[in-house]
N, C-alpha and C positions, 0 to 999 in steps of 0.2 A: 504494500500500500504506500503511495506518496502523494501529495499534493504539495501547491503553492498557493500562496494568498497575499494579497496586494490591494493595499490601502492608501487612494494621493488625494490629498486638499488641496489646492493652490487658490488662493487669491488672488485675481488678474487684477484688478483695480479697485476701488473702493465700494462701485458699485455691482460690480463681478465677480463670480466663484463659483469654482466647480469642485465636484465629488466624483471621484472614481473606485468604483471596487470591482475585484478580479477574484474567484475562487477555482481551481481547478482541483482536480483528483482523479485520483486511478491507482481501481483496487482487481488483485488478482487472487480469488481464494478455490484453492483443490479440497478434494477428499470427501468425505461422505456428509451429510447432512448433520447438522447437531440440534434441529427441531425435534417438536416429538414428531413419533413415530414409532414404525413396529418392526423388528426384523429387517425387510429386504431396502425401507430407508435409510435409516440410521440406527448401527451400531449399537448405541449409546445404550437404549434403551432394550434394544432386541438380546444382548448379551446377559441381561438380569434375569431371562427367563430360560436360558439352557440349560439344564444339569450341570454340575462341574463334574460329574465324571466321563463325559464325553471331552476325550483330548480334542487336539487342533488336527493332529497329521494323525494317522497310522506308521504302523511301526517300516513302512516300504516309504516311508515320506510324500506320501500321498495327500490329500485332506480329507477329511473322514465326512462322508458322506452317506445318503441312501441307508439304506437298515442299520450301517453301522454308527451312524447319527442318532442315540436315543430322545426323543420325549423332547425335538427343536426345531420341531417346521421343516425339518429338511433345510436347515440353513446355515452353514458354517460362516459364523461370521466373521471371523478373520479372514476367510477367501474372498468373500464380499470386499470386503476392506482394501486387501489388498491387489486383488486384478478386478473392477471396477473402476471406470476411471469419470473423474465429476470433476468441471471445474467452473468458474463464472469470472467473466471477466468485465468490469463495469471504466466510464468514464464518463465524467461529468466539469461542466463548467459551467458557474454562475457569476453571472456579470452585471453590472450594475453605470449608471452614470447620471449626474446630475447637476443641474444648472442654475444658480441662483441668484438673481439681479431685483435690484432695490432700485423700482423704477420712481418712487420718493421717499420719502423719510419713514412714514407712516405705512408704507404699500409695497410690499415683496412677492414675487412671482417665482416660481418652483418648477423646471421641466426636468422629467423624470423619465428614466428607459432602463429597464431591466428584462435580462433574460435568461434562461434555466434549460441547459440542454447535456441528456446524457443518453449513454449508448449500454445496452448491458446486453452481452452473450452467454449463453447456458448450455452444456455442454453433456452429456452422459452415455455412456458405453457399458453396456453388461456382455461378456463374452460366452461365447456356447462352452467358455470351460467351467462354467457356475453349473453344476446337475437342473438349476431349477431353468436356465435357461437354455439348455441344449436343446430340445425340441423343436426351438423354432429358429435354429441358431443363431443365438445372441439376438440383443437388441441396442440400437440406439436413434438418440434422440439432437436435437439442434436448437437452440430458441434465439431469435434475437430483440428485442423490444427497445423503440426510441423514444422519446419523449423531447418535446418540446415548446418550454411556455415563454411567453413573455407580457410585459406588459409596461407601457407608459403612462404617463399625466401628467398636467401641466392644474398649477391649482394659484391662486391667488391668495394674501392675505394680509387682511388689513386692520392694525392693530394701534389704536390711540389712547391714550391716557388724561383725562383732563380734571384737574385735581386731582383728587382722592378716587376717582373714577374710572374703570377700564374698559374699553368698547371694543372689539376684536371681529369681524368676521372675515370667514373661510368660503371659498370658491374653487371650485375646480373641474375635471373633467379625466375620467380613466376609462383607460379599454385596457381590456386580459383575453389574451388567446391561449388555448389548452390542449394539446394534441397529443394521442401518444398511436404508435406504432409497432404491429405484430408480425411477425413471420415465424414460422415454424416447420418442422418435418421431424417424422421418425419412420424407423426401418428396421426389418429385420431378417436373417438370413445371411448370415454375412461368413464369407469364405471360408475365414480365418480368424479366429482372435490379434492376429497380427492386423487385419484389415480392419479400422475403426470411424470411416469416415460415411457418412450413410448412405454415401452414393454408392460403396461397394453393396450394400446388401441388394439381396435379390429381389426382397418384397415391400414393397411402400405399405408403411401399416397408414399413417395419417399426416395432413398438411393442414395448417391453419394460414389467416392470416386475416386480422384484425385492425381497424381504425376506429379510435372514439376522440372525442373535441367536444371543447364547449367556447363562446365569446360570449364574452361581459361588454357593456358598454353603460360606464353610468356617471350623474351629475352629483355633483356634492353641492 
């Protein structure tokens, strides 16, 4: 995981000034799930329910599997664990900027532009060397989903004092757009557990692909 972040004020004049913000990041995480779940998700939780006297391997360094698996779903989950392969890879950057001029003493205006845009990939391979998925040799899967928002405004505000008295109103105008995007595919049949990429398998199990949005447009 890394990111950067980036924060600039500058004063151009007395009556001018800007705001800038920058956030990016980019995270890479493998391995199995650590939500709940049961068994053939995550580990975690599918391991508290095996016997412990079902070892890992067989005594020919096998992994014990089928009949010789007591009283666990048929699920070694250390073989899970370790040839399964999961991993998700995400990027995102949010940006921001902003404008602000004192068009009189008493009367400041505000233009605003921000935007929110990230990329995430999902990734999963079960091999035909796992007994529960030999059948249909191996499976895997692909996801990629976008996202991206943004949104301006420009607002007004005018604030006076006269004696003991404080008189203030606010003005403005914002619009938000909200998008996100789906693509997907999984497969199964595939040659080889060496071969992990879905276009080797034989059989298309299923394809998605998804757009939702919403705009806002409103006065203050």
């Amino acid at each position: 995981k890394g990111g950067l972040r980036s924060n600039i004020e500058h004063k151009i004049s007395d009556k001018l000034s800007v705001e800038s913000n920058l956030n990016i990041a980019y995270t890479r995480s493998s391995g199995p799930s650590t939500n709940a779940g049961f068994f053939v998700n995550t580990p975690f939780t599918g391991a508290l329910f095996i016997p412990p006297y079902n070892t890992i391997y067989m005594p020919d360094g096998t992994y014990r599997n089928g009949a010789n698996l007591r009283n666990a779903q048929n699920i070694n989950i250390i073989q899970h664990t370790i040839e399964e392969l999961k991993n998700t890879r995400s990027f995102q950057t949010v940006v921001s900027l902003a404008l602000n001029y004192s068009l009189l003493k008493d009367l400041k205006l505000r233009a605003f532009a921000g935007m929110d845009f990230a990329d995430a990939k999902n990734f999963s391979y079960r091999p035909s060397s796992i007994p529960a998925y030999a059948g249909i040799g191996g499976s895997g899967a692909e996801n990629f989903i976008r996202n991206f928002n943004y949104n301006t405004s420009i607002t007004a505000n005018y604030s006076k004092t006269i004696s003991d008295h404080n008189f203030s109103v606010l003005g403005g105008f914002e619009f938000r757009s909200n998008q996100q995007e789906q693509i997907g595919a999984s497969a199964q049949g595939f040659p080889s557990p060496l071969f992990t990429l879905i276009s080797s398998a034989a059989t298309p199990t299923a394809t998605t692909s998804t757009f939702t949005g919403f705009k806002i447009a409103s006065l203050i």
